[in-house]
C-alpha positions as MATLAB code, in Angstrom:
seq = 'XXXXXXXXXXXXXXXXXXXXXXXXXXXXXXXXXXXXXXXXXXXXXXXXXXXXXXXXXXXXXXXXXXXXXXXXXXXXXXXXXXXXXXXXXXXXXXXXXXXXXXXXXXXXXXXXXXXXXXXXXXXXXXXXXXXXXXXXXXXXXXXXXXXXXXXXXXXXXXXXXXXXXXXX';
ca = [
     -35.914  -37.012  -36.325;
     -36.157  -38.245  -32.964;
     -39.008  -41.164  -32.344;
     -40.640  -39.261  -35.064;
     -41.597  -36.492  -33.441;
     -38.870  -33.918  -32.687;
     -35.825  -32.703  -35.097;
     -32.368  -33.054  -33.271;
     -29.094  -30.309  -34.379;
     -26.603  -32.018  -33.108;
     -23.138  -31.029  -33.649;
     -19.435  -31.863  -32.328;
     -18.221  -30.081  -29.045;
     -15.003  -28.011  -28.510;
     -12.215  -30.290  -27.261;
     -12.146  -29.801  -22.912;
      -9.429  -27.863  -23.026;
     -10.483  -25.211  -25.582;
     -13.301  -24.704  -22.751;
     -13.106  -21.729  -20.783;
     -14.312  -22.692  -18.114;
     -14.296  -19.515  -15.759;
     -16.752  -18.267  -18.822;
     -19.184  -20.220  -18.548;
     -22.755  -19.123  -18.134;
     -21.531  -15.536  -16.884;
     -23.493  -13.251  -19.644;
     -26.561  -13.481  -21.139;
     -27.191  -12.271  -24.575;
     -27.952   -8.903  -24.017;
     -24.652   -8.414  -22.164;
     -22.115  -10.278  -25.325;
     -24.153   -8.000  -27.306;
     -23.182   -4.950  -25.195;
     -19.642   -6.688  -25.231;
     -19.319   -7.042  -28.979;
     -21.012   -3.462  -29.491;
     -18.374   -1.839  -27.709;
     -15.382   -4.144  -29.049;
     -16.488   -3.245  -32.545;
     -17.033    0.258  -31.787;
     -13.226    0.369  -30.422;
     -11.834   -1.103  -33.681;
     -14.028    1.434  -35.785;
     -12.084    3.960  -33.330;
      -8.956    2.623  -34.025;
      -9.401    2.289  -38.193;
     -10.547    5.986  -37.834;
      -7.056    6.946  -35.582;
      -5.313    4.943  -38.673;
      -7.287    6.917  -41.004;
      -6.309   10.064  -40.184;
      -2.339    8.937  -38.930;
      -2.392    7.117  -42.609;
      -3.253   10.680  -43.669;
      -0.503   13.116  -42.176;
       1.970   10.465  -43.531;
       0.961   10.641  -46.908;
       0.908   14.295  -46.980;
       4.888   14.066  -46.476;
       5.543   11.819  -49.360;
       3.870    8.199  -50.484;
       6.756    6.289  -48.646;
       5.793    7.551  -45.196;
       2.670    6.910  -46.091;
       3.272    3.493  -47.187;
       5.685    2.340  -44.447;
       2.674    3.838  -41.774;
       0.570    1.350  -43.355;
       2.565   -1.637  -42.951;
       3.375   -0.213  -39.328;
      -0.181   -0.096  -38.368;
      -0.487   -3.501  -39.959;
       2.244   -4.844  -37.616;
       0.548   -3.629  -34.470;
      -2.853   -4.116  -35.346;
      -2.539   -8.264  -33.934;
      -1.549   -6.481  -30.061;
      -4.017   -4.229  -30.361;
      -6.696   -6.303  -31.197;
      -5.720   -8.740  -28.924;
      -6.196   -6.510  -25.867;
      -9.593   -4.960  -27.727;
     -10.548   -8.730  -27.800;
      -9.801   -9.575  -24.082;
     -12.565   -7.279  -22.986;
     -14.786   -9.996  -24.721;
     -16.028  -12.840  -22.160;
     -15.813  -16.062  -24.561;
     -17.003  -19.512  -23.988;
     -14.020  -21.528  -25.702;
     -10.903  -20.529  -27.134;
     -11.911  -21.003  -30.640;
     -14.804  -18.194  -30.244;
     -11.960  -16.335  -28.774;
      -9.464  -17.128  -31.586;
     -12.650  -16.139  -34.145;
     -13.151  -13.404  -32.886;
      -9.915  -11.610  -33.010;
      -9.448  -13.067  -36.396;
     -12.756  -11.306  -37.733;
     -11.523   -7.916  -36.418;
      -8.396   -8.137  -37.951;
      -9.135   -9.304  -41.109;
     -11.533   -6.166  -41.672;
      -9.188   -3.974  -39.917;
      -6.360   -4.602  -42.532;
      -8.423   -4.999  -45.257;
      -9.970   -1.415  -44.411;
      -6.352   -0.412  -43.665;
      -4.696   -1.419  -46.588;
      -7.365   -1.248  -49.486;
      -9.872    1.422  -48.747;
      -8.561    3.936  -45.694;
      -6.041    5.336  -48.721;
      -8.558    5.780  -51.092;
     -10.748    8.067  -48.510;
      -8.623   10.579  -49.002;
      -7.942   10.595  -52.345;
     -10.599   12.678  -55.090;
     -12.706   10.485  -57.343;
     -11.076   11.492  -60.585;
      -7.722   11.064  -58.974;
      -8.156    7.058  -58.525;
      -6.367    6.098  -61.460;
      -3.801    8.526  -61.528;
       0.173    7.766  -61.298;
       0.583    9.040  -58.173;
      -1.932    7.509  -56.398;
      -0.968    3.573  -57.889;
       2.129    4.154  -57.035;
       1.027    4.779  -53.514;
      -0.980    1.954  -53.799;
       2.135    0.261  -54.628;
       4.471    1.566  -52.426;
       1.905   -0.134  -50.016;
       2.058   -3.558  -50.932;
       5.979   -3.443  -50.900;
       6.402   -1.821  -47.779;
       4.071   -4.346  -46.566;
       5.803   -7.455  -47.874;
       9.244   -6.148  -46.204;
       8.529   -4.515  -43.341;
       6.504   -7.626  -41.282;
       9.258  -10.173  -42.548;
      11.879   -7.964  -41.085;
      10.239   -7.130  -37.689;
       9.610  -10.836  -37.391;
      13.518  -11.825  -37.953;
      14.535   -9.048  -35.749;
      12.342  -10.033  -33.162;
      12.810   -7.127  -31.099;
       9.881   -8.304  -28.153;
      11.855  -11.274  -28.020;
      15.468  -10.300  -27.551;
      14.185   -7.531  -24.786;
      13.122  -10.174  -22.837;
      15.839  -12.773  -23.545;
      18.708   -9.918  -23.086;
      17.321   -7.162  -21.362;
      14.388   -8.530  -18.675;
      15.855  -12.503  -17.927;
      19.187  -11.002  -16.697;
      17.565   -9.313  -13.810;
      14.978  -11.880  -13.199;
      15.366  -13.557   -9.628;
      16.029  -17.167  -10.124;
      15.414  -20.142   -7.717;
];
């Protein structure tokens, strides 16, 4: 309470240089809202897309299916990251949230509940269908590691783009 009278929320501020300061006091409320509406709606887009690649792999064997998981798991930071540019933030920690938000649904959805969209009820518990479930969670545990150490981004633009780069 202030002087008795009025209640204060005070809290900590972001750190200067987490500001964005181009951001500031560009959109009102209506307009984030119209920003986050479409954002979202994107993502649903792209978990559908996922749905349905998810599902053409799988009909070719659980392994394909598996291994299109994990892929879509390894792109799904870029793509979010450009889905969350179109998103005028205040600091970089809003920013930083809200990328982290999207993904975390988007692989969750991805990984635990797009494969069991396609599958029948009564087929849930069947052999097949763990051991797609399985087949998941190894391909996923290998095939980021292994993308990481190659760190083909990386070498392209250590080996490939910095040789014909123009130096000064």
């Amino acid at each position: 309470w202030f002087r008795g009278e009025n209640l204060l929320a005070v809290s900590e501020p972001v750190e200067p240089s987490e500001v964005l300061w181009q951001n500031l006091g560009l959109l009102s409320l209506k307009e984030r809202l119209i920003q986050l509406g479409l954002t979202s709606f994107l993502t649903v887009m792209l978990l559908v897309a996922s749905f349905y690649t998810i599902e053409a792999a799988s009909a070719s064997g659980s392994s394909a299916g598996a291994i299109t998981v994990s892929a879509i798991n390894v792109a799904l930071p870029i793509i979010l990251k450009v889905i969350t540019m179109l998103e005028t933030h205040v600091d970089a920690g809003d920013q930083q949230g809200s990328m982290l938000n999207k993904l975390v649904v988007a692989r969750m959805l991805n990984t635990a509940v797009l494969i069991y969209v396609g599958i029948e009820f009564e087929d849930t518990l069947k052999e097949a269908s763990i051991g797609q479930v399985n087949a998941i969670l190894i391909a996923d545990a290998f095939t980021a590691p292994v993308l990481r150490l190659l760190n083909i981004g990386g070498n392209l633009k250590q080996f490939v783009i910095a040789r014909t780069a123009v130096t000064r």
